[in-house]
N, C-alpha and C positions, 0 to 999 in steps of 0.2 A: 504494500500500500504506500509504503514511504510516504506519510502525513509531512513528513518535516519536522514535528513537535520535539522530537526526541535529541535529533541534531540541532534544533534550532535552541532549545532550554540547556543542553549539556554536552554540546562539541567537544568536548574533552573523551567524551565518553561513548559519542555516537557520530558515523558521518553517513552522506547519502551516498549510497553507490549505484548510481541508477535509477533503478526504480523501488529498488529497495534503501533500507536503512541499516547499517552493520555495528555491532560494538568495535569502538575502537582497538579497545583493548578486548582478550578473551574473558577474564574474570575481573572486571573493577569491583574495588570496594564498597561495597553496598552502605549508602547515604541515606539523608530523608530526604535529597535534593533527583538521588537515583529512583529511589520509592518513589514520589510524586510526578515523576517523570512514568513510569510504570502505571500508575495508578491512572494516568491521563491518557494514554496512548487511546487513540479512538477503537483500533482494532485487538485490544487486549495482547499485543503479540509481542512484550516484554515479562521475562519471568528477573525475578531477580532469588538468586540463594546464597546465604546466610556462609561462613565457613565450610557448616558442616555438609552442605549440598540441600538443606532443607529451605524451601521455599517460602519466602518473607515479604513478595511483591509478585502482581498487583495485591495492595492490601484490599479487604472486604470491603 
């Protein structure tokens, strides 16, 4: 979908490649800056996990 929101709130973190949007990096540190970016993504298609691989974003 590449909305842009994701790159656009947190280019450190995400760029567009296309038509798509990619993580910059493979594992970033999960934020409340990273969360709310997750949380907002129109198409849900940000997970974010915690150290342990366990799932912390999109929060409910």
């Amino acid at each position: 979908m590449a909305s842009g929101l994701c790159a656009g709130t947190r280019p450190d973190a995400f760029a567009l490649e296309g038509s798509t949007a990619e993580p910059v990096e493979p594992h970033p540190q999960p934020d409340d800056d990273l969360l709310d970016v997750a949380d907002s993504c129109p198409a849900l298609a940000i997970t974010v996990l915690d150290e342990d691989d366990n799932e912390i974003g999109p929060r409910p």
